[in-house]
C-alpha positions as CSV (number, residue, x, y, z in Angstrom):
1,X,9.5,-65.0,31.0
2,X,10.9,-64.0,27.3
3,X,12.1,-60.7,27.2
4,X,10.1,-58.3,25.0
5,X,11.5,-56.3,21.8
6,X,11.2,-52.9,23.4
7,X,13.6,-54.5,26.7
8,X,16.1,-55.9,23.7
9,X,16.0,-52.7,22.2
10,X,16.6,-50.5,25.4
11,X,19.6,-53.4,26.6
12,X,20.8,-52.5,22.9
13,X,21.1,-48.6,23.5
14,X,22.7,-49.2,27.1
15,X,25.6,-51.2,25.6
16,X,26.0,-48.5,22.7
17,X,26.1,-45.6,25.5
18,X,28.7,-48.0,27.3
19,X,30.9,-48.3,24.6
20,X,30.8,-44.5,23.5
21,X,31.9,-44.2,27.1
22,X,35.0,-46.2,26.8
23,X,35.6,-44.3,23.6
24,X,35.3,-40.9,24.8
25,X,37.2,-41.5,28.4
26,X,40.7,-40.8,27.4
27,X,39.9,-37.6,25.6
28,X,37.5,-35.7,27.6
29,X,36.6,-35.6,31.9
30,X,34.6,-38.6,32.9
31,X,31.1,-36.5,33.7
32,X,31.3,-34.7,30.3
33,X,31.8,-38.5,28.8
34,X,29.3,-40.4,30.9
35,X,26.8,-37.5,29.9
36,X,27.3,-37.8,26.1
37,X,26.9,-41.7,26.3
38,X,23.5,-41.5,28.0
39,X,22.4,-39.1,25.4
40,X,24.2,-41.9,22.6
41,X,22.1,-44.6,24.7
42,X,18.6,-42.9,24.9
43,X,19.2,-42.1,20.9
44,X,20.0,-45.8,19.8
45,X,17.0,-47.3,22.0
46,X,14.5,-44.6,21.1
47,X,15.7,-45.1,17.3
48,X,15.3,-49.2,17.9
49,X,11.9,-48.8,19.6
50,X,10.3,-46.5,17.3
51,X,11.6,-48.3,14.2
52,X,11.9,-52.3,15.1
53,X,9.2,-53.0,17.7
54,X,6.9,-50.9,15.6
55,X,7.7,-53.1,12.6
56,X,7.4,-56.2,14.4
57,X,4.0,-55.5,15.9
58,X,2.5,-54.2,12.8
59,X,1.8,-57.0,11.1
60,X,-0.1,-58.7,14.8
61,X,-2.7,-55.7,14.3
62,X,-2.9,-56.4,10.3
63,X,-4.1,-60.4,11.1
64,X,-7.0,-59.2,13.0
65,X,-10.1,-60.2,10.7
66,X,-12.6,-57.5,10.2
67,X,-16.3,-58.8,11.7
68,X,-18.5,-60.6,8.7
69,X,-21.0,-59.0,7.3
70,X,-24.5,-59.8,6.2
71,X,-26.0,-59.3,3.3
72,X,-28.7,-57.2,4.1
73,X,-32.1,-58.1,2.0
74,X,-34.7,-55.2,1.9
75,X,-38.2,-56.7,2.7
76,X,-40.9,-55.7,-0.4
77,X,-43.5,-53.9,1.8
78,X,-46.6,-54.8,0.0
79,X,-48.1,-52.1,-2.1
80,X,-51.4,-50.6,-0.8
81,X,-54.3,-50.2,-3.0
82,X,-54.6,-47.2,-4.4
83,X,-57.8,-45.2,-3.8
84,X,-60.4,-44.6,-6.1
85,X,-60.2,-41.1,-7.7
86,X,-62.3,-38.6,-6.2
87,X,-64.8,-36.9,-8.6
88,X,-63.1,-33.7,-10.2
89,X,-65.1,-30.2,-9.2
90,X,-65.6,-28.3,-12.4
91,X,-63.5,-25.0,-12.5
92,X,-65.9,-21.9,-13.2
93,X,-63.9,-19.6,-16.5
94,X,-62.4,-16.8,-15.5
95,X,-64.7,-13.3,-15.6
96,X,-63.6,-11.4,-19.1
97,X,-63.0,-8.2,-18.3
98,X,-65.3,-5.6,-20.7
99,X,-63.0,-3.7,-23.2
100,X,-63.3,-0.8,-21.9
101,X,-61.5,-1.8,-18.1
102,X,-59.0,-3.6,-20.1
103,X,-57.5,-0.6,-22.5
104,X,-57.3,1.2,-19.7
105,X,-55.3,-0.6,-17.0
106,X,-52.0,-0.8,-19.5
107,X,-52.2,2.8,-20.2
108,X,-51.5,3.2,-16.2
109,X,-49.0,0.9,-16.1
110,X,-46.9,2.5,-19.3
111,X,-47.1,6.1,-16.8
112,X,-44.9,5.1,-14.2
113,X,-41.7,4.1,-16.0
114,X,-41.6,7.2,-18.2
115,X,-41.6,8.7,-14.5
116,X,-38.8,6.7,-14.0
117,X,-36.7,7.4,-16.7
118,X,-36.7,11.4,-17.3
119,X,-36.0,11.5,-13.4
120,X,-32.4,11.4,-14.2
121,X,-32.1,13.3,-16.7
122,X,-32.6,16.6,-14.7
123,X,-29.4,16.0,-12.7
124,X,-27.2,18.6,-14.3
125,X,-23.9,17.1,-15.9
126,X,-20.7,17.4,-14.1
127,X,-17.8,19.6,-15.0
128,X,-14.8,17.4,-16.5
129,X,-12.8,20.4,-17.2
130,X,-9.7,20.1,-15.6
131,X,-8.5,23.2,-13.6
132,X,-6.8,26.1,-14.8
133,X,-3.2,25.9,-13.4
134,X,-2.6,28.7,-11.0
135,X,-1.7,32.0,-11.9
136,X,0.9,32.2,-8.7
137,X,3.2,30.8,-10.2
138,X,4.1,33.5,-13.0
139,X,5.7,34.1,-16.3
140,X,9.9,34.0,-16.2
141,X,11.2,37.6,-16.7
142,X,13.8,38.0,-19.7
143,X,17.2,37.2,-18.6
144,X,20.6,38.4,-19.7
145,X,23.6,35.8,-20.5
146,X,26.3,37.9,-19.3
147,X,26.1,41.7,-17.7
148,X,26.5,44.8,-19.8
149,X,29.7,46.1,-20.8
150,X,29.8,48.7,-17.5
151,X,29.6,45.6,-15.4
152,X,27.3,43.9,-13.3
153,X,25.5,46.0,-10.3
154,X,25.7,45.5,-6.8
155,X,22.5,43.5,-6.3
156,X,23.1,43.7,-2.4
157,X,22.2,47.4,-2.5
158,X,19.2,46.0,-2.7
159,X,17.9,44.8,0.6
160,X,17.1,41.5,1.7
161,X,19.6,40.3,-1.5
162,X,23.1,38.7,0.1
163,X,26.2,37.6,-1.5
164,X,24.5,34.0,-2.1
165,X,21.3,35.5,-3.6
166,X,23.2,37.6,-5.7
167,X,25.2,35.2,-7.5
168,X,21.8,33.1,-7.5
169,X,20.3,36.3,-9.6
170,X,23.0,36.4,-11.9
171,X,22.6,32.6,-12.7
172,X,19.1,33.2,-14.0
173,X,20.2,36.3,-16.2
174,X,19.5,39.1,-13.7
175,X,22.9,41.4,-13.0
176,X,21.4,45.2,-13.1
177,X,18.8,47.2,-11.1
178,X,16.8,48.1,-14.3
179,X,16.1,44.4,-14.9
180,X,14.3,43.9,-11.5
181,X,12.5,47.4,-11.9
182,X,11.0,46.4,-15.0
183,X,9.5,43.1,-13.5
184,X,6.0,43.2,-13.7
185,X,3.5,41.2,-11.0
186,X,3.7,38.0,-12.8
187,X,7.6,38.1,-13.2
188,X,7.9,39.2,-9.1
189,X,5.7,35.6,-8.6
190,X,7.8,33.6,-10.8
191,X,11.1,34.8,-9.2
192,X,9.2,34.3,-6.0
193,X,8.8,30.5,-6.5
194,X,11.9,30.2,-8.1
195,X,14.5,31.5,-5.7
196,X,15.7,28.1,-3.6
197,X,15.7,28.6,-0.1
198,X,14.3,32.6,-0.2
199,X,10.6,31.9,-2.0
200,X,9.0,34.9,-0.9
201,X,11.9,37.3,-0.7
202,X,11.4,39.7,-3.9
203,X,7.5,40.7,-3.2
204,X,8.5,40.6,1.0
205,X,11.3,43.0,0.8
206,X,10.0,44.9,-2.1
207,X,12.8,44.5,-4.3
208,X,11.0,46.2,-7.4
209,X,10.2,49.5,-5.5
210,X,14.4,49.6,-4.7
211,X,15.4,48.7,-8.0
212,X,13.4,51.7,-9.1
213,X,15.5,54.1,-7.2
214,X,18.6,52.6,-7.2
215,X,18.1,52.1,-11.3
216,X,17.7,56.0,-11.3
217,X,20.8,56.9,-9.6
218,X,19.3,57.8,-6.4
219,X,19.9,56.0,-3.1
220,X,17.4,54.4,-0.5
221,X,17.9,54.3,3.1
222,X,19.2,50.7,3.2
223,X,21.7,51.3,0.3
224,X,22.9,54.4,1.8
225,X,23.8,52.9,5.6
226,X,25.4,49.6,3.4
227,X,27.3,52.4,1.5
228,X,28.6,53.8,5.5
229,X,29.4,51.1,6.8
230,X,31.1,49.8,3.6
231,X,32.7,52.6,3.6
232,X,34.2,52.7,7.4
């Protein structure tokens, strides 16, 4: 019995594995070699199968001839006499309505959309007016660029001001007590927002009220135990 392409194919892989073998024996251990040839073998038969056998067989399924086909003839059905066309019924006109009925009937129909229409127009309008911004947030109270020529005050006097928010005062123009005394409800909200890291501090520790005093040479109980303990 001849032997088949797919058996020539796989005897074809088996020598290439062998001969990788032989290659690969003086270089590597045997079991690492024989490994590697079977995978060299089962890649050259697959590769000859898929590729030769596949050729060669196609052209067996190609010389198969496709079934003949008849013609197929439609039989004329013969045509069955048409019937004899049935006597027409006369149609009685339609009733004409008097003239009265028929002015009346649009005069109904004309009511309903002008219903309809003024319907919407009592919903009242709405209000596009953008809000107001929020009066929080204050007017900026006049600033100084450099302290008078007696020198800056001690704006830690002044309780709940420290060394940082001192300095953060005299960046925005304020250096004496009379400037924070004269600060008016919408400058005391502007500082408010304004002070970075301490919003909140000027209306929360009442600076206002201490600038007053302070500003008129008088001391108030914070000032005067700073002034002690400053002082021991």
């Amino acid at each position: 019995m001849g032997l088949t392409c797919k058996t020539i194919c796989w005897i074809i892989g088996v020598i290439a594995g062998l001969a990788a073998f032989a290659m690969m024996t003086p270089g590597m251990s045997a079991f690492l070699a024989l490994v590697l040839a079977v995978i060299v073998a089962g890649i050259v038969g697959y590769a000859l199968v898929t590729f030769v056998c596949n050729d060669a067989a196609e052209p067996e399924g190609t010389s198969m001839t496709p079934p003949a086909t008849t013609p197929l003839t439609p039989t004329p059905t013969p045509m069955a006499p048409s019937p004899a066309a049935a006597p027409v019924a006369p149609v009685p006109p339609a009733p004409v309505e008097a003239p009265g009925e028929a002015s009346d009937a649009p005069a109904e129909d004309t009511k309903a959309p002008a219903a309809e229409v003024t319907a919407p127009l009592a919903a009242p309008a709405e209000d596009t007016t953008p809000p107001k911004a929020a009066d929080s947030e204050g007017t900026r109270p006049e600033g100084l660029e450099q302290a008078r020529d007696g020198g800056a005050d001690d704006l830690t006097k002044i309780k709940g001001v420290g060394p940082k928010l001192q300095g953060m005062l005299n960046e925005m123009g304020y250096f004496h007590f009379d400037q924070i005394a004269a600060w008016g409800p919408s400058d005391v909200a502007w500082v408010d927002q304004n002070l970075k890291g301490f919003k909140g501090r000027v209306s929360r520790d009442a600076w206002v009220d201490q600038a007053r005093t302070l500003a008129s040479g008088q001391e108030t109980e914070f000032s005067s135990r700073a002034s002690k303990g400053r002082a021991q």
